[in-house]
N, C-alpha and C positions, 0 to 999 in steps of 0.2 A: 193821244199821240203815241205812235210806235217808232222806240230807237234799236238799231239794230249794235248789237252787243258786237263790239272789239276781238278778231282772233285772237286769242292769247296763246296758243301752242307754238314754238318753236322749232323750226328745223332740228333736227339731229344730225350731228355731225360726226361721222365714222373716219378717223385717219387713219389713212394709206400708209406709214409710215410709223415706225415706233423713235424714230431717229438715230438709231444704233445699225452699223454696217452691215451688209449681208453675207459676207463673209470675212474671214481676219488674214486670208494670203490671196493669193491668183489662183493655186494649186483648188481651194475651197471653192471658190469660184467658177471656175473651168467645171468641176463635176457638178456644180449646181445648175450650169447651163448645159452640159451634155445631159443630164437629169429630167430638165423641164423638156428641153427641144425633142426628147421621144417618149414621152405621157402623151 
């Protein structure tokens, strides 16, 4: 009799997010969007 063995590996799960702001005013902000929008 052959049993077929159970996956045991798990998804990895990479967060998007470290949950801390991406910037700390508007001022910071604004140039990080004028920044990305012409890379």
């Amino acid at each position: 009799m052959v049993q077929q063995i159970p996956e045991t590996q798990t998804d990895i799960i990479y967060p998007d997010s470290d949950g801390q702001p991406m910037a700390d005013n508007s001022l910071q902000f604004q140039w990080i969007v004028t920044i990305k929008s012409n890379l």
